[in-house]
Structures are given as C-alpha cells and as structure tokens.
N, C-alpha and C positions, 0 to 999 in steps of 0.2 A: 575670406573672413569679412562679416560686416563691419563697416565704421564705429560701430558701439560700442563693441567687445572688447573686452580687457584679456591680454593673453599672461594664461598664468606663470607664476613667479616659478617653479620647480619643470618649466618644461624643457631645460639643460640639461638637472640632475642627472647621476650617473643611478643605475638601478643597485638595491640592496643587495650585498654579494652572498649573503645566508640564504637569499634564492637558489642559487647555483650549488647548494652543497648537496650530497646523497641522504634519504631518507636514514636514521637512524637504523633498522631493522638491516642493513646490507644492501639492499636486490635495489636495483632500477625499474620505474616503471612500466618499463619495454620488459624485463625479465620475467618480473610478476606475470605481463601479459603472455608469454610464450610461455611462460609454467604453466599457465589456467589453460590456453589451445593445448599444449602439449597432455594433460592430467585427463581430458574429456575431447569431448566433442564428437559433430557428425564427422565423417568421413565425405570428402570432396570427390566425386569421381566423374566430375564434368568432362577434365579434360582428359578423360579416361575414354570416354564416351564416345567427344569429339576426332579423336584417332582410330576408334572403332568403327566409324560412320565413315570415314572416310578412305580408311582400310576397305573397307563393304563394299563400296563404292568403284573403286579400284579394280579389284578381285571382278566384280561383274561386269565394269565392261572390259576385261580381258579376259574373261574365258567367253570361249569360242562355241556356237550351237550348231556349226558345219563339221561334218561326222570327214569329213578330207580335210588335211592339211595340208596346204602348200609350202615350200620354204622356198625363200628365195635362193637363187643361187645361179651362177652366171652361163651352165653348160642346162638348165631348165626354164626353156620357154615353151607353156604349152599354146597350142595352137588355139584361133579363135573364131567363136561360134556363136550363134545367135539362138542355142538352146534355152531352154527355159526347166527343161529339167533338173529337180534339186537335187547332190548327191546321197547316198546310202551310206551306210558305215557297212564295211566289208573289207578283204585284205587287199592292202595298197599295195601294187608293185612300180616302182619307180626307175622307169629306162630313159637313159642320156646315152649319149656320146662315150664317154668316159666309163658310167657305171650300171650294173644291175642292184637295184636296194628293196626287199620286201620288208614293208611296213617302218621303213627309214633306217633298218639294217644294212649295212653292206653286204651282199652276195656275192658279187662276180664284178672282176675289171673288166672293164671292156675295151679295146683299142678303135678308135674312131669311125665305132658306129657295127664294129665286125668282134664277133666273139669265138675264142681261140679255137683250132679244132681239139685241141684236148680235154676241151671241157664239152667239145658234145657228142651225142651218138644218136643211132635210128637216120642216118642219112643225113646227119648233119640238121635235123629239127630240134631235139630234145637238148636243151642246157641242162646238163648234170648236176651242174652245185644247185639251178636254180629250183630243178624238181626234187630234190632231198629236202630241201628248206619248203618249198611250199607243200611236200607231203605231212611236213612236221608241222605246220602250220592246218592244214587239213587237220588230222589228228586234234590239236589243241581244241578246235572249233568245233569238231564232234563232239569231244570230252564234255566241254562247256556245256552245250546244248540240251547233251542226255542230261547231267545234273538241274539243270534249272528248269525242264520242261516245258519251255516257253515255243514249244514250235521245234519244226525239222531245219537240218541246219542248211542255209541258203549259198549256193555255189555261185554266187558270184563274185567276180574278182573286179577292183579297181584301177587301172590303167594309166597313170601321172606320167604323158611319154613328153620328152621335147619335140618341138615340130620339126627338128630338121632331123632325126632319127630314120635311118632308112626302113621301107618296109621288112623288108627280109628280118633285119630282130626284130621287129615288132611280131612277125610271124611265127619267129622261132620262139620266142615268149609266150604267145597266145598257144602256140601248137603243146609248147613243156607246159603252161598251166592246163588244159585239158587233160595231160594225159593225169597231172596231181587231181584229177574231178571238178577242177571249177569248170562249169557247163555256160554261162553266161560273163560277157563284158563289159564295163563302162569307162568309157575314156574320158576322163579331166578335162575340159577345156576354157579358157578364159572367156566370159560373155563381156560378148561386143559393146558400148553405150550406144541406147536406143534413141 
C-alpha cells in the first residue's frame, strides 16, 4: 500500500447474510443450470471418439498379415533358416514330440516323437486319424473353391514341425498328407537375424 492511502473503515465487516439465502423461486443456480443442459443442447461425443481411435488403433496393430500362425509353446521350436520366402495360407499341420494338430486342432497323440501302430497302416506310413481329418479338410477346400470361383483349389500343405522331431513322422506325415492329395510342402522355419 502506498504511504498516502487511507484504508477503509468497513474493511473488518462481516458480509450481509441475505446474500447467502436461496433465490425466492426454489431452485439454485447450479439447478437452473443442469435443467437448461439437461432440457437441450448438442450432444458431446468427444470422448466417444477418443475410445473409438484408440480402439482402431489397437485392433490394427494386433491383427496379423502372416497367413501362418505360430503359438508359442515349449515342445514347438521350429528350426532356423536364412529363407526369405513369405508364407501362403494353406492347411497347417502342426508335428511335435508329444502331438499331431491340423490347423491348431488336435488329431493324434503322439509318444516321443513315435506314433502308435494302431493308428497306422500301408506298412506303417499312413496315420489314420490323420488322413480322415485331412481328407475332410480336402473336401472343405474344394467345396469352398467351386462356390467362389476364384481358381482351382491349391494342394499345398503347411508344415509347423519342431526341430528335434525325428524324420520318420515327418515322413509318415508327408507320406498320409499325399495320399489325402496335397501334392506340394512348406515347412515353417524361424529366419535367422541378418
């Protein structure tokens, strides 16, 4: 304050207390103002938006544009390769140790690496459960194919083996999917960093 200035006489008072009483009419001025938003107005749908966006967001970078799926899992490591070739989408058969799985169904147990003689025949090449399921899987792929007319249907099969998988199933696999008609292979493999 400057030295000139006279400080006024009423700057103690206490305030008039007929301030503080409610408007005549009822309603508070907070009330009135929620009746006037609530009676009109735009509709807010920012943060309608802002969840939409970022939903979108989400969504896009988790779907995948690789026609093979991998899933991790502790008896699947596939072996690795310095290919460059991208994969196809086609029917996946998935051999481990433990299991036989077309397109991430289960088909056949498998005991460490050796699959039972009761489940095969033709001299011990053909797996039984697995060529009923991949002939019904043939079938499917035909069906499809005639209806959409996009092309004849492609016999190739996809291969997701583990690397320590002995050849022998691998061959008894490759031998039962020829005999279901897939005519062509591709086998999964991790690429190396270059």
């Amino acid at each position: 304050m400057a030295t000139g200035e006279k400080i006024p006489d009423d700057i103690n008072s206490l305030p008039d207390p007929a301030s503080f009483v409610a408007p005549e009419d009822g309603y508070t001025r907070k009330r009135k103002k929620k009746r006037e938003e609530d009676e009109g107005g735009p509709l807010n749908i920012n943060s309608l938006m802002d969840i939409m966006t970022i939903l979108l967001v989400f969504l896009l970078k988790s779907y995948s544009t690789n026609p093979v799926q991998l899933k991790q899992a502790d008896d699947l490591m596939p072996p690795f390769s310095s290919s460059q070739i991208e994969p196809k989408e086609s029917t996946a058969v998935t051999v481990t140790l433990n299991a036989i799985m077309v397109n991430d169904e289960p088909v056949l147990r498998v005991e460490n690496g050796v699959v039972a003689e009761a489940d095969r025949s033709s001299g011990g090449f053909l797996i039984d459960p697995l060529f009923s399921n991949l002939q019904e899987e043939v079938d499917i792929q035909k069906r499809i194919k005639k209806m959409n007319k996009q092309g004849e249907w492609d016999a190739t099969m996809t291969i997701i083996s583990d690397r320590h998988v002995p050849f022998s199933l691998l061959s008894q696999v490759m031998y039962t999917a020829g005999q279901a008609q897939f005519a062509k292979f591709r086998f999964v493999v991790v690429k190396k960093a270059s």
